[in-house]
FITI-263019 format. One record per residue: residue in one letter; chain; x, y, z of N, C-alpha, C in turn. Coordinates in Angstrom, 1 decimal, decimal comma. Example, Ala and Ser with C-alpha at 12.3 -4.5 7.8 and 13.67 -1.06 7.14 Angstrom:
["a" "A" [13,2 -5,7 7,8] [12,3 -4,5 7,8] [13,2 -3,3 7,8]]
["s" "A" [12,8 -2,2 7,1] [13,7 -1,1 7,1] [12,9 0,0 7,9]]
***
This chain:
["x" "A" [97,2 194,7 88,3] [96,5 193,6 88,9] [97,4 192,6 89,4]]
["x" "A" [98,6 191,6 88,6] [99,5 191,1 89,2] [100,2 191,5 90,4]]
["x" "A" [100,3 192,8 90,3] [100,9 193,5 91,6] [100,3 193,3 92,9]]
["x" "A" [99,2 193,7 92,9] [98,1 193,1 93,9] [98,1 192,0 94,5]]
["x" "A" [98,3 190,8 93,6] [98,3 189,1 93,7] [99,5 189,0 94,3]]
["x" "A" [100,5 189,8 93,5] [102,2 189,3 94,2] [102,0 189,9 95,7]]
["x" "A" [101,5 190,6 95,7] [101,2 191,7 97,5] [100,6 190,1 98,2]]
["x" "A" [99,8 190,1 98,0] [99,0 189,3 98,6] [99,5 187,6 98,9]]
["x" "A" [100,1 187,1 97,6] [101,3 185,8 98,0] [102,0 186,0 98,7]]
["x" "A" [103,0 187,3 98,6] [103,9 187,7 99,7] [103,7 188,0 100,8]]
["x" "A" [102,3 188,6 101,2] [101,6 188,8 102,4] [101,7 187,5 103,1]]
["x" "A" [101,0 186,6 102,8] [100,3 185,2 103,1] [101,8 184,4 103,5]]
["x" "A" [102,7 184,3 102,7] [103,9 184,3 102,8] [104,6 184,4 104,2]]
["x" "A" [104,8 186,0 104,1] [105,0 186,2 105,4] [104,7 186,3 106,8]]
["x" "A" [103,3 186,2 106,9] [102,2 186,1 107,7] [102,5 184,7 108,2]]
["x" "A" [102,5 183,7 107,3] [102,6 182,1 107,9] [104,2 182,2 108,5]]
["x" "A" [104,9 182,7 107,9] [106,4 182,3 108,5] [106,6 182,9 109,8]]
["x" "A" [105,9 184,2 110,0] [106,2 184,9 111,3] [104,9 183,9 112,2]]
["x" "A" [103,7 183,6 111,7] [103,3 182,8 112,5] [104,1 181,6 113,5]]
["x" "A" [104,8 181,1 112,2] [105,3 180,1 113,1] [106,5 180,0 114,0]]
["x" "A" [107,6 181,7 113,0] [108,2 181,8 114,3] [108,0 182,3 115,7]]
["x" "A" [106,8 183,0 115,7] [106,5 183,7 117,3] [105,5 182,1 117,9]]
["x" "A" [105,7 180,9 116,8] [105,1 180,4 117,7] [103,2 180,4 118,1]]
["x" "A" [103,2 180,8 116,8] [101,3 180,9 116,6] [100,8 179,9 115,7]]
["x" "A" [101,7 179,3 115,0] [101,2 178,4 113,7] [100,3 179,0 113,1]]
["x" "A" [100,8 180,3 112,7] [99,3 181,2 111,3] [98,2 180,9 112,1]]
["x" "A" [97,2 182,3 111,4] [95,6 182,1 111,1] [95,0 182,2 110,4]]
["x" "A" [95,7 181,4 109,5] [94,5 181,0 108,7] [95,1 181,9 107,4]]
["x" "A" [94,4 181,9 106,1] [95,1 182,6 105,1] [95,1 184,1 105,0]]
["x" "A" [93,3 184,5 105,8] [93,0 186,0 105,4] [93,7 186,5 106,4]]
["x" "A" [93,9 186,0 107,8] [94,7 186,8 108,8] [96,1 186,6 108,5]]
["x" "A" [96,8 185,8 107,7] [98,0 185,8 107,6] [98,5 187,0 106,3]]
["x" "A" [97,3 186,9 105,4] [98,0 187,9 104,5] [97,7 189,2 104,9]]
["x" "A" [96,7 189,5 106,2] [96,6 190,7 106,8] [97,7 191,1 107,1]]
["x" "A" [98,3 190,2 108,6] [98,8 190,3 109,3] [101,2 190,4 108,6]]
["x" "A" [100,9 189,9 107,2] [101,6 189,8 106,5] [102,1 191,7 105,6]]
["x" "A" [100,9 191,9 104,9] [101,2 193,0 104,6] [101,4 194,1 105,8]]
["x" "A" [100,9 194,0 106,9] [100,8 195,2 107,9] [102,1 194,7 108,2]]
["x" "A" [103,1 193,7 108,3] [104,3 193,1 108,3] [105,1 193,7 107,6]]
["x" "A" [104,9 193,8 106,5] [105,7 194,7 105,6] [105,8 195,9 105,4]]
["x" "A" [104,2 197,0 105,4] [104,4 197,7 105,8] [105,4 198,5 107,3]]
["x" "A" [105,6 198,0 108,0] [105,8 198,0 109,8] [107,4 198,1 109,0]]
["x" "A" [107,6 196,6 108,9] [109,1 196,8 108,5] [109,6 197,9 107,5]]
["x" "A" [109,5 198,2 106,6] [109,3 199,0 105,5] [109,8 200,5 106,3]]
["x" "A" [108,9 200,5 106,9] [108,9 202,2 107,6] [110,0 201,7 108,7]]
["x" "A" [110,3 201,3 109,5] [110,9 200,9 111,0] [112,2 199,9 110,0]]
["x" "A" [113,0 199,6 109,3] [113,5 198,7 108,5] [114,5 200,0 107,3]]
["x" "A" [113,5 200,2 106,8] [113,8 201,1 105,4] [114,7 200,3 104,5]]
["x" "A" [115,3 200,9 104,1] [116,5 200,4 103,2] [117,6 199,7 104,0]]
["x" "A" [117,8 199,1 105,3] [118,7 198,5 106,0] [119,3 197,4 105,4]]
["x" "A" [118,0 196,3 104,9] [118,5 195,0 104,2] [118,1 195,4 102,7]]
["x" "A" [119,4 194,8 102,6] [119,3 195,0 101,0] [118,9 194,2 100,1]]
["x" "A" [118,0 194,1 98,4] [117,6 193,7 98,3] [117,8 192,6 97,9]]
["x" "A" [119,1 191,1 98,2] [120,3 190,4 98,3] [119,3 189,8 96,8]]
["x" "A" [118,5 189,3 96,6] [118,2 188,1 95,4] [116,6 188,7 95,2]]
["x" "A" [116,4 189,1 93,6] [115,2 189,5 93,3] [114,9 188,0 92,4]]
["x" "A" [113,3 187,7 92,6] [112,8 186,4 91,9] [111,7 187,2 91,6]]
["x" "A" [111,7 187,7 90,2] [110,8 188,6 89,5] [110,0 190,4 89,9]]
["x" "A" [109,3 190,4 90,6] [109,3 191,6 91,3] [109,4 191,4 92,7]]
["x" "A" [109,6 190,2 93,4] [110,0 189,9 94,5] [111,6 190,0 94,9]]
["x" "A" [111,6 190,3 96,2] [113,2 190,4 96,6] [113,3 189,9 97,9]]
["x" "A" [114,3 188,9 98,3] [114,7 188,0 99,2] [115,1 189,1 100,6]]
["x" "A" [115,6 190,3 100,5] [115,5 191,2 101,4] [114,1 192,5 101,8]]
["x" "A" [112,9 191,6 100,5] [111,7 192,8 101,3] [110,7 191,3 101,9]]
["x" "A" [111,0 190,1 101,5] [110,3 189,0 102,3] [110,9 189,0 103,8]]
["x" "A" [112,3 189,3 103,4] [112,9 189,2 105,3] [112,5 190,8 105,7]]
["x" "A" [112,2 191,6 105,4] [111,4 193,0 106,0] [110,4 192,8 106,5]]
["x" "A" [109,5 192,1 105,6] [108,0 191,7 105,7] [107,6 190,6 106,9]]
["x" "A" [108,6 190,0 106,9] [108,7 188,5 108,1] [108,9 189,3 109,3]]
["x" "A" [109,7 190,2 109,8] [110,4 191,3 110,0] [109,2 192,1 111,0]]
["x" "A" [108,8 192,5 110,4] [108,0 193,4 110,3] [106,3 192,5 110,7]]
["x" "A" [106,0 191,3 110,5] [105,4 190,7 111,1] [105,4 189,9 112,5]]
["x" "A" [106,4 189,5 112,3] [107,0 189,2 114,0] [106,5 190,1 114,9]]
["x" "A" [107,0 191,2 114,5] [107,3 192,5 115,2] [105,5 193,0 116,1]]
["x" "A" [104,8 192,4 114,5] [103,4 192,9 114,9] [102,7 191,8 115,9]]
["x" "A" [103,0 190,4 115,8] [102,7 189,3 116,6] [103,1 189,6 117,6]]
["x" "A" [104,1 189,8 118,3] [104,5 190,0 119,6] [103,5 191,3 120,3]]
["x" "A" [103,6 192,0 119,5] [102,4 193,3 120,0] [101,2 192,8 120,2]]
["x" "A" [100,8 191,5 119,1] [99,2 191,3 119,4] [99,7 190,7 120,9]]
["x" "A" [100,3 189,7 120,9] [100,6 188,5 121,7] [100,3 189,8 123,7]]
["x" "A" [100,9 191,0 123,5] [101,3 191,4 124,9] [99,6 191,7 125,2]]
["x" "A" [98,7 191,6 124,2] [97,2 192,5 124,5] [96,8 191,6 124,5]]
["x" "A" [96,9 189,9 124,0] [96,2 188,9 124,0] [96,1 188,8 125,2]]
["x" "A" [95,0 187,8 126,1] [94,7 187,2 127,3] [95,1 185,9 127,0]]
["x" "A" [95,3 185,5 128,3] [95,5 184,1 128,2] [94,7 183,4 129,3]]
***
């Protein structure tokens, strides 16, 4: 169950920071920890073991938050080319 919640802080997490790097300012919490985990996943597979995991803070690791951010960006730019403007 904590595992879950840590998914989901680190989701939310990452979701807001890649928001604001591509320049979206987040949406909000449920689409950022969407758009957060699909982040991490994305990176994870496309990423793998490249960054390593430099500083763990409990079952978190400072190299799967930069995967996750990573990996979210990655997925914002893809919404961004289908988005209309």
């Amino acid at each position: 169950m904590i595992g879950i919640i840590i998914w989901i802080l680190v989701g939310a997490l990452a979701g807001w920071l890649a928001g604001n790097i591509m320049k979206g300012g987040g949406f909000g919490f449920l689409i950022n920890v969407l758009v957060g985990i699909a982040g991490a996943l994305i990176g994870g597979w496309l990423i793998g073991g490249l960054i390593p995991a430099i500083v763990a803070i409990g079952p978190v690791t400072l190299g799967g938050l930069i995967t996750a951010v990573l990996g979210a960006c990655l997925l914002l730019f893809i919404i961004s080319l289908f988005k209309k403007k």
